[in-house]
C-alpha positions as CSV (number, residue, x, y, z in Angstrom):
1,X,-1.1,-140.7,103.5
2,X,0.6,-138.1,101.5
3,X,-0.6,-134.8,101.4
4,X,-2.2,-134.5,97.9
5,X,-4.6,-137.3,98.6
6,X,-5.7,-135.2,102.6
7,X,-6.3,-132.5,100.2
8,X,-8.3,-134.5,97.6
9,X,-10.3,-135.8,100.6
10,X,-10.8,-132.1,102.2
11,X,-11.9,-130.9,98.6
12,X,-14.3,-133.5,97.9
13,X,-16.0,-133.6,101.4
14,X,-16.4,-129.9,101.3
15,X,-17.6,-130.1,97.6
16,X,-20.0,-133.0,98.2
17,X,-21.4,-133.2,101.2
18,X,-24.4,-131.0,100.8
19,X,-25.6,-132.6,98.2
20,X,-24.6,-136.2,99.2
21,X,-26.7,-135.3,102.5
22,X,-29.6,-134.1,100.9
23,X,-29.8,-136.9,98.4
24,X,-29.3,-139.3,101.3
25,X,-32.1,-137.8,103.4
26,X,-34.7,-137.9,100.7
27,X,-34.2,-141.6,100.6
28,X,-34.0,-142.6,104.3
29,X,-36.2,-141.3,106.4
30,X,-34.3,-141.2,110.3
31,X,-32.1,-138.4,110.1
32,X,-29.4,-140.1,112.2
33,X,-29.8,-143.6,109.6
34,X,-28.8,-140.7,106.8
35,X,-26.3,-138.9,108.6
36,X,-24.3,-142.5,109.5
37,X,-24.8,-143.4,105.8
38,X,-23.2,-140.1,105.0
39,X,-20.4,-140.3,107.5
40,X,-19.5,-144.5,106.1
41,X,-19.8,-143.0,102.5
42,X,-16.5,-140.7,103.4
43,X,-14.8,-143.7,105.4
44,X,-14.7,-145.4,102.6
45,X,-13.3,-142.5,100.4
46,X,-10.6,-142.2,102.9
47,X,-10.2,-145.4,102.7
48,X,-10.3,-145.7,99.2
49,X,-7.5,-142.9,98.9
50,X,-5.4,-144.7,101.9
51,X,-5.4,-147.8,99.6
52,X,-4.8,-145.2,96.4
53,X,-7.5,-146.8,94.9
54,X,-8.1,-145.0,91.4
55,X,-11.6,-143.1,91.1
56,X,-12.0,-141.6,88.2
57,X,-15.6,-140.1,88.8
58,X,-15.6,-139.0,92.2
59,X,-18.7,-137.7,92.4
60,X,-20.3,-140.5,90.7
61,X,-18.3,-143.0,93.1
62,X,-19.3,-141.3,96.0
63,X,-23.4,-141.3,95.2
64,X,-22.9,-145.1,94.3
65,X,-21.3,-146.0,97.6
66,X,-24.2,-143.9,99.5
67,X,-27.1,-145.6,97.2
68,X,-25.0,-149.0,98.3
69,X,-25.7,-147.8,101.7
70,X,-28.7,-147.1,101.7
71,X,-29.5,-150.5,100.0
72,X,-27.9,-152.2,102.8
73,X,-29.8,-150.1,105.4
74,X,-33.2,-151.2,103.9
75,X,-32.0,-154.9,103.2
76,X,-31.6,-154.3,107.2
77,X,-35.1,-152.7,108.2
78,X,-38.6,-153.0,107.1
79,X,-39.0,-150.2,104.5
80,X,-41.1,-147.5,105.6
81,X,-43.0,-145.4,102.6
82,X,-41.7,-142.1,102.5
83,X,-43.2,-139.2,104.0
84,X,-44.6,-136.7,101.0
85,X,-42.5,-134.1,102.3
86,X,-39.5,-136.1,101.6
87,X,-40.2,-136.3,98.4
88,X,-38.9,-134.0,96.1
89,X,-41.6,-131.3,95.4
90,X,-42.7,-128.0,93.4
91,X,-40.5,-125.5,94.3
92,X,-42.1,-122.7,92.1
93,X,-45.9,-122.1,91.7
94,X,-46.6,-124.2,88.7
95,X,-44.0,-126.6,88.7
96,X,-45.3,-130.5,89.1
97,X,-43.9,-132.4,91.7
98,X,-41.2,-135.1,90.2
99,X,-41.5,-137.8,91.6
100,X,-39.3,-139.9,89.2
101,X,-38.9,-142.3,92.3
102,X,-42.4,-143.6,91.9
103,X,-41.7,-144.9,88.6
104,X,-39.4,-147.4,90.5
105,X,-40.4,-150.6,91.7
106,X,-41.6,-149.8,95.3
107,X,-39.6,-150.6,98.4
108,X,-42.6,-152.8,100.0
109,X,-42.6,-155.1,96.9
110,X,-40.1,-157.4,98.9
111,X,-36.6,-158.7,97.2
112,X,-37.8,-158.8,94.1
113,X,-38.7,-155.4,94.1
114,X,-35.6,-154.4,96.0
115,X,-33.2,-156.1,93.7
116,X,-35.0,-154.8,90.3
117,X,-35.1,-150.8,91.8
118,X,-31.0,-151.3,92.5
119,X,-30.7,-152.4,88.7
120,X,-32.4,-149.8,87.4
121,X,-30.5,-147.4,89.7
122,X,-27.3,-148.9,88.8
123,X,-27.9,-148.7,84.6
124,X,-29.2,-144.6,85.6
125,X,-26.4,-144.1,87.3
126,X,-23.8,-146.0,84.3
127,X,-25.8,-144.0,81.7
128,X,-25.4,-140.8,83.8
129,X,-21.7,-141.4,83.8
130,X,-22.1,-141.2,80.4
131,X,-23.3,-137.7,80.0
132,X,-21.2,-134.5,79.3
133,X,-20.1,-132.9,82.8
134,X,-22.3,-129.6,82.4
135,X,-25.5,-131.9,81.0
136,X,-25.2,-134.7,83.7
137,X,-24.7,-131.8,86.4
138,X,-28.2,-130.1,85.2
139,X,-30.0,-133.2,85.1
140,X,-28.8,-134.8,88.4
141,X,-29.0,-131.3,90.0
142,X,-33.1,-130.6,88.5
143,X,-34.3,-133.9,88.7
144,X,-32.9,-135.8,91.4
145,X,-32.1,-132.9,94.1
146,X,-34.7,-131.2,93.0
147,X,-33.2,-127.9,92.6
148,X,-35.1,-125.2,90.5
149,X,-33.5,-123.9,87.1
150,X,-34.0,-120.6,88.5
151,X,-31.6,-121.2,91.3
152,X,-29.2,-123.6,89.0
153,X,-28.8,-120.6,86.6
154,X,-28.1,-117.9,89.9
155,X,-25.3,-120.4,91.7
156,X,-23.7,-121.1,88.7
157,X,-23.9,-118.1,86.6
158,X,-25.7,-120.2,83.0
159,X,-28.3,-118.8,81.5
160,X,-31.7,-120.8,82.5
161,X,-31.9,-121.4,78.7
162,X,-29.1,-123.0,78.4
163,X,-29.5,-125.2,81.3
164,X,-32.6,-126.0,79.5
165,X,-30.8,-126.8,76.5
166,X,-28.7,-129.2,78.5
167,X,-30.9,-131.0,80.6
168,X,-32.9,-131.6,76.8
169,X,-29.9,-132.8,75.3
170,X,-29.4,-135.3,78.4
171,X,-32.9,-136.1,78.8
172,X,-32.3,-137.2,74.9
173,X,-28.9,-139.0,75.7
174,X,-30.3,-140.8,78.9
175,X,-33.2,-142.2,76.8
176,X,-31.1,-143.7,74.6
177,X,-28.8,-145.0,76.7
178,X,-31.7,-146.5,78.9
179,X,-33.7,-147.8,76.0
180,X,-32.5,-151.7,76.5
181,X,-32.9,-150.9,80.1
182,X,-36.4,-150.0,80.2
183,X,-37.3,-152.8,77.1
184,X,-36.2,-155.2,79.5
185,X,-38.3,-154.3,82.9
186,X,-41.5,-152.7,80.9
187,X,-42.1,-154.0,78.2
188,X,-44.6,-156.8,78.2
């Protein structure tokens, strides 16, 4: 393997796997079923970079191969509800828990269910792929880690106004992007 694509590996493992791990653990609830998921997710990027497999989205790649993962791993075992605390919550007094998860088709609801909530994931994740870098990072950062705006703005140095700004322009973007999505599984 030549050295650039080590490096690209190094980069991206010491980039991602916070928030690859955290994501991961929110949605399975042993701690060693998340931290295998997490360790096959980067097996495959190896391999993907030993086969110089183009990827032109690597962080978008590498959450798709872990929600893969995590498919199979529930395919595999009886889905358990997750515990409240997994869930992401308020982080601030005031804020409402988001629980954007629960507007999925439930893990208990059999194949069916299974199958329709890795759709919908799969057109999220196409329309998310979509989005500007700084507007998709806001949004996937807020509402799917969970991370305050107030802790967004201090890592990265934005104004929590302008985060706000972005996450409304990609809130506005996803919905449109989605629209087909959501007319087919919702509407009656």
């Amino acid at each position: 393997m030549a050295p650039e694509h080590n490096q690209r590996i190094s980069e991206a493992v010491t980039r991602e796997q916070s928030r690859l791990r955290n994501f991961i653990r929110r949605r399975v609830p042993d701690p060693r079923d998340a931290e295998e998921i997490l360790q096959d997710v980067f097996c495959e990027l190896v391999d993907a970079n030993r086969r110089l497999m183009p990827i032109d989205h690597l962080t978008g790649w590498l959450f798709r191969v872990a929600r893969n993962r995590i498919t199979d791993l529930l395919r595999k075992k009886r889905p358990e509800r997750f515990p409240e605390a997994v869930v992401t919550g308020a982080e601030e007094p005031g804020d409402e828990l988001r629980q954007w998860e629960d507007r999925l088709p439930s893990l208990e609801d059999g194949p069916d269910a299974l199958y329709a909530r890795h759709v919908l994931l799969e057109a999220l994740e196409a329309a998310l792929d979509t989005l500007p870098a700084e507007q998709r990072d806001v949004f996937v950062g807020h509402e799917i880690e969970g991370h305050s705006f107030k802790d967004m703005a201090a890592a990265s140095g934005v104004s929590i106004n302008t985060l706000l700004a972005r996450k409304r322009y990609a809130v506005l973007h996803l919905r449109e992007q989605l629209r087909d999505t959501y007319d087919e599984w919702w509407k009656d």
